[in-house]
TITI-459433 format. One record per residue (C-alpha): residue in three letters; x, y, z. Coordinates in Angstrom, 1 decimal. Layout:
BEGIN
{"ALA" {X Y Z}}
...
This chain:
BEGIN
{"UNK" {104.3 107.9 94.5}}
{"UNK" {103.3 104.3 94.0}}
{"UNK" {102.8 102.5 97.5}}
{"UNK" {105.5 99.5 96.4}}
{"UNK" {107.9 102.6 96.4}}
{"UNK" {107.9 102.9 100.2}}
{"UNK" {111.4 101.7 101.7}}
{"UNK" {110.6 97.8 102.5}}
{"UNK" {111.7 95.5 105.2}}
{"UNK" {114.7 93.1 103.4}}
{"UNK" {113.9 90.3 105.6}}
{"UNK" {109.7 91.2 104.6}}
{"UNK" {108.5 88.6 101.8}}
{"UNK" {105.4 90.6 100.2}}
{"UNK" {106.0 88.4 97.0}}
{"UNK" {105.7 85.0 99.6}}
{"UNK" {102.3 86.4 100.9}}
{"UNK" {100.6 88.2 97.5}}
{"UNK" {101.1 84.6 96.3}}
{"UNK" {99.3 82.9 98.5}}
{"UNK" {96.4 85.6 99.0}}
{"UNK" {96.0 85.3 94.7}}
{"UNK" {97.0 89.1 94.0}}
{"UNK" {100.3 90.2 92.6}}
{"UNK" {102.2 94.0 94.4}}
{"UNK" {100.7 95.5 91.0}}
{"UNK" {97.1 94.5 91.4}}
{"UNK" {97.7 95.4 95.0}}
{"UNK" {99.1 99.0 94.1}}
{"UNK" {96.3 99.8 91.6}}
{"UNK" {93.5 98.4 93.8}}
{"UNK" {95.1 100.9 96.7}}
{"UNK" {95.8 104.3 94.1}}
{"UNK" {92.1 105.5 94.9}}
{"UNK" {92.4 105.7 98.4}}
{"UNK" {96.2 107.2 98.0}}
{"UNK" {94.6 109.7 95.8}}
{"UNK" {91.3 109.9 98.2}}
{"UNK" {93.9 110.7 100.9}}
{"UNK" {96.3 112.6 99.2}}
{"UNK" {93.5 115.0 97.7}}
{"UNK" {91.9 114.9 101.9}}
{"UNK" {95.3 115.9 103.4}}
{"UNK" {95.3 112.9 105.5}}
{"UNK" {97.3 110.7 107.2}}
{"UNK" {98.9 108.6 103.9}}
{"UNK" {100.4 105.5 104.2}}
{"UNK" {104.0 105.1 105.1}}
{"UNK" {104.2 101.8 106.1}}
{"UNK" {103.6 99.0 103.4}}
{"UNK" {103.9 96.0 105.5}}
{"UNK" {101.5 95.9 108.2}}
{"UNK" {99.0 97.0 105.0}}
{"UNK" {99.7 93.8 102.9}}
{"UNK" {100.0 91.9 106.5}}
{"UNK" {96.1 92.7 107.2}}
{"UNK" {95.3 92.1 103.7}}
{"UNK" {96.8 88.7 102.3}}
{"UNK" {94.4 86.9 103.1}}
{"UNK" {91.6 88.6 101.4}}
{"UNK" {91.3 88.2 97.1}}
{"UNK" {91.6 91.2 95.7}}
{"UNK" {87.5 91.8 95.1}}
{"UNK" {86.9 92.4 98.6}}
{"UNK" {90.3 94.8 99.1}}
{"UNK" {88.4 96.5 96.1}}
{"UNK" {85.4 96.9 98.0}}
{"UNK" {86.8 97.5 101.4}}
{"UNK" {88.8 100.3 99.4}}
{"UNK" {85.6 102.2 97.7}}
{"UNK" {83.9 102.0 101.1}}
{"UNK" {86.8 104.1 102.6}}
{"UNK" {87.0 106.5 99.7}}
{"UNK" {83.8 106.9 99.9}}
{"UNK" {84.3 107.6 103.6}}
{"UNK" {87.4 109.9 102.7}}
{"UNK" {85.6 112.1 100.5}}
{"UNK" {82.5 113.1 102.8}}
{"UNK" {82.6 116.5 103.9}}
{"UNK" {82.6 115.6 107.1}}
{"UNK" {84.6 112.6 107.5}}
{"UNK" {86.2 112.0 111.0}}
{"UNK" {89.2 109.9 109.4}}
{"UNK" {92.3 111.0 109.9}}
{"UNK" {94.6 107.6 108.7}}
{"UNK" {92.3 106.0 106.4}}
{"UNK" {95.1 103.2 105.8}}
{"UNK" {95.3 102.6 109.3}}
{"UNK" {91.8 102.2 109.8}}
{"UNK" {91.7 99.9 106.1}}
{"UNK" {94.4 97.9 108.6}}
{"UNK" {91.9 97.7 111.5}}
{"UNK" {88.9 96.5 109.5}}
{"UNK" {91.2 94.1 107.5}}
{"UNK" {92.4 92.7 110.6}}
{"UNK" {88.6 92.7 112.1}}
{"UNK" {87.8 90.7 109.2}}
{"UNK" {86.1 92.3 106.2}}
{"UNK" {83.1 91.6 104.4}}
{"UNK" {83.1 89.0 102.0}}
{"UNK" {80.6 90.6 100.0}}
{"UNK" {79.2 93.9 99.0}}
{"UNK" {76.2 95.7 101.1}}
{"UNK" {72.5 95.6 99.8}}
{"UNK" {72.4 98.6 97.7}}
{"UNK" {75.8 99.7 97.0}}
{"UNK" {76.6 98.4 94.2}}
{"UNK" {77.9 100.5 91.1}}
{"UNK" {75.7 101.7 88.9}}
{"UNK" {78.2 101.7 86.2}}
{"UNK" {78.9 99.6 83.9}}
{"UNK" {82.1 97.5 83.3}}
{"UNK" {85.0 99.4 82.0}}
{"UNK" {85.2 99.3 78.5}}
{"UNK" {87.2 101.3 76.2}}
{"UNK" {84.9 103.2 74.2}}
{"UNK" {85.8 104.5 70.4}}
{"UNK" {86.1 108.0 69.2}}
{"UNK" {82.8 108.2 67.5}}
{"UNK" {81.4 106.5 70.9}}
{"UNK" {83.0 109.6 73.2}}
{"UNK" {82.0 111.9 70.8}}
{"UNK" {78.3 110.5 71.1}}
{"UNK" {78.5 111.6 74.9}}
{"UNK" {80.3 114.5 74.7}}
{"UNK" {77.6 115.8 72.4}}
{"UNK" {75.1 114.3 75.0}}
{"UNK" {76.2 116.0 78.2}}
{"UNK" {77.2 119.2 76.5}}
{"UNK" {73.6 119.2 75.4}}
{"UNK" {72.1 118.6 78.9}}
{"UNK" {69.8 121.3 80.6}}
{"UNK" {70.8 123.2 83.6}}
{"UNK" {68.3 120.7 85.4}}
{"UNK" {69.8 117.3 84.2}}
{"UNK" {73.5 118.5 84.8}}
{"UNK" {72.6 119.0 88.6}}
{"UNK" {70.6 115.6 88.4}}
{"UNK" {73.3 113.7 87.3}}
{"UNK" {76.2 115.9 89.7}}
{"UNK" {74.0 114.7 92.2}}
{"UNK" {74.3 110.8 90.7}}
{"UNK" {77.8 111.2 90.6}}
{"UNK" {77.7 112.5 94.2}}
{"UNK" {75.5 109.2 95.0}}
{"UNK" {78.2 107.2 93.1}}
{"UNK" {81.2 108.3 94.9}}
{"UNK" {79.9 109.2 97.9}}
{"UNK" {79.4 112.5 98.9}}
{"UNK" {80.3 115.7 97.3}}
{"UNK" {83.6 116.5 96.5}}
{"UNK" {85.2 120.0 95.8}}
{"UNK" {86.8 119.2 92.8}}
{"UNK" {87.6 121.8 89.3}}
{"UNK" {85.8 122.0 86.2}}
{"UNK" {87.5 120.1 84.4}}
{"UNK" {87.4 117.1 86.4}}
{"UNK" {83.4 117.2 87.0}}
{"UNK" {83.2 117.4 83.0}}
{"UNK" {85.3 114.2 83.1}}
{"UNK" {83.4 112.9 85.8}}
{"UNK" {79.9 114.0 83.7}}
{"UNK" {81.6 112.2 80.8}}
{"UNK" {82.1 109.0 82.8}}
{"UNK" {78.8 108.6 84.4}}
{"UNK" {76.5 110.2 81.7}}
{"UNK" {75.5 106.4 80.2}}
{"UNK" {74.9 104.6 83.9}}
{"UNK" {72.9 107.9 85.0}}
{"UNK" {70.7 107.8 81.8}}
{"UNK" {70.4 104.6 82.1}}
{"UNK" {68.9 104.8 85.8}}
{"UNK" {66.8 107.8 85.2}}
{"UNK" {66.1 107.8 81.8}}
{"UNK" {66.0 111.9 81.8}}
{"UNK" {65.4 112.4 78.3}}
């Protein structure tokens, strides 16, 4: 369920206030689906209130919602996190004022999202499905680094994870 989904306030002019804070509802909803998914995934608290959420955070651009948001999920996904309403506490920090720019030493490793072609997937498909025992726990544990703790997650999506991180890991390690 996309947060703008949520029943809204009539008299509630998100529109009046995305404008003014630079961010549109849809930049809004895709910079929030991690920690939906984060929280959904966590069995905690999710949000079911939109407007005190884009009350705390219109007056923030959207970079520093993004960062505030990979800090929680981050959070969220710990083993032993303590959170139990990670979009009430996103409120709290928001209205506590957030940080206007990333902490020493987290940022991503990765690089900018690019689409990649077929022959380029293929290339690091190849790559990962020819890594040793050793250099898939090395870059598990990257990954882990990356988004911030382990997560329990299936086969399937660690391959995709592999797959996603294989080129920032090699390029950080250089394992081969």
């Amino acid at each position: 369920m996309r947060a703008s989904s949520l029943p809204v306030d009539p008299s509630f002019r998100e529109d009046r206030l995305a404008g003014v804070a630079g961010w549109t509802d849809e930049q809004l909803d895709d910079t929030l689906a991690p920690l939906h998914e984060a929280t959904r995934r966590a069995h905690l608290r999710e949000m079911t209130n939109r407007r005190p959420v884009v009350e705390a955070l219109w007056p923030y651009p959207i970079e520093v919602i993004r960062d505030a948001v990979e800090a929680l999920v981050s959070e969220v996904n710990r083993m032993d996190t303590q959170l139990r309403s990670p979009f009430g506490v996103l409120v709290a920090r928001a209205r506590g004022g957030l940080s206007q720019r990333r902490p020493v030493g987290t940022q991503r490793a990765t690089a900018p999202q690019v689409e990649q072609d077929d022959e380029a997937r293929s290339w690091v498909r190849a790559a990962v499905h020819g890594l040793s025992e050793v250099d898939v726990t090395a870059l598990d544990a990257f990954i882990a680094r990356e988004i911030g703790g382990l997560v329990r997650m299936p086969e399937a999506m660690k391959q995709a994870m592999r797959l996603e991180y294989y080129e920032p890991w090699r390029a950080s390690s250089a394992p081969l």
